[in-house]
N, C-alpha and C positions, 0 to 999 in steps of 0.2 A: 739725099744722104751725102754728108760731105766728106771727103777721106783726108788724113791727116798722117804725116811721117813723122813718129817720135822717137823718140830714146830712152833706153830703158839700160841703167849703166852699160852705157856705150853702143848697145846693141840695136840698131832698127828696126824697127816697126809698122806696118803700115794701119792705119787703124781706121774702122769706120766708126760714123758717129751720128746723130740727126742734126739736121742742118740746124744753124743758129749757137749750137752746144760746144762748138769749137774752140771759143773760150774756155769753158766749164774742164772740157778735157785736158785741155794741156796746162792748168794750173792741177789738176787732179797728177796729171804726170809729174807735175815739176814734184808738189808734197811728196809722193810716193819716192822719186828719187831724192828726195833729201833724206828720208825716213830710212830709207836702204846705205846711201854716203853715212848716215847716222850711226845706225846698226854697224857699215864694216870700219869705222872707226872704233868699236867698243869689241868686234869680234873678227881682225884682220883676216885672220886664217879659214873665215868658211870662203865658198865658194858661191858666184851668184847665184845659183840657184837654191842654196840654201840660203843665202841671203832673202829670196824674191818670196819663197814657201814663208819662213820666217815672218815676215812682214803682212801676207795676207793672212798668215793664223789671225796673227796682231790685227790688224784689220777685221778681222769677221768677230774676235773676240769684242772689242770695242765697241762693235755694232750688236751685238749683244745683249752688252752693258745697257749702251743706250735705248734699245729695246726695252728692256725689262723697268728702267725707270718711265719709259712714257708708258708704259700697260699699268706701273703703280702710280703713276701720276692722272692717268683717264678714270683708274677704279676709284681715287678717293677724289677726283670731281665729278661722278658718277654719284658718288653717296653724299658728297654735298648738294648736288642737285635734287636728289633724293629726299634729303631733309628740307630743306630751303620747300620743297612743292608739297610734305605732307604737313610744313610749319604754316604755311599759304592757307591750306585748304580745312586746316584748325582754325584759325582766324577766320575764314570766310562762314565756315560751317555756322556761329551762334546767326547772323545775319539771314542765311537763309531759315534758318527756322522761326525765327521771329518774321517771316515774311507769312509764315503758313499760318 
């Protein structure tokens, strides 16, 4: 487990992480605090914590979205595959009976 000290406007943290992911994390930081400089540029007056709630709504929402498009994007290659193997097994079907 590798531990890493970041920032979180302006605030430190010390955070664990799994080894190797070290990268991963601290570009994960850097997005989030732009996302948040972003936000208190458009809403000077909150406070960071409402800034940081703000931002993980935003976040879970998003992840949401993108949720709900790959569950309709699995269902309808789901039912392509669907057809594609009952369109297969028509075609094969006159063949086996011409075998009997």
């Amino acid at each position: 487990m590798a531990h890493l000290d970041i920032s979180i406007l302006g605030q430190q943290y010390k955070m664990g992480c799994p080894d190797g992911e070290e990268d991963n994390l601290e570009r994960s930081v850097s997005q989030f605090n732009n996302k948040l400089k972003n936000m208190r540029d458009h809403a000077p007056g909150r406070r960071n914590e409402q800034l940081i709630v703000m931002a993980a709504l935003n976040y879970c929402h998003e992840l949401n979205v993108e949720k709900m498009k790959n569950e309709k994007y699995t269902q309808e290659l789901n039912q392509r595959i669907q057809l594609l193997q009952e369109t297969i097994e028509q075609a094969l079907l006159p063949l086996t009976e011409d075998k009997e």
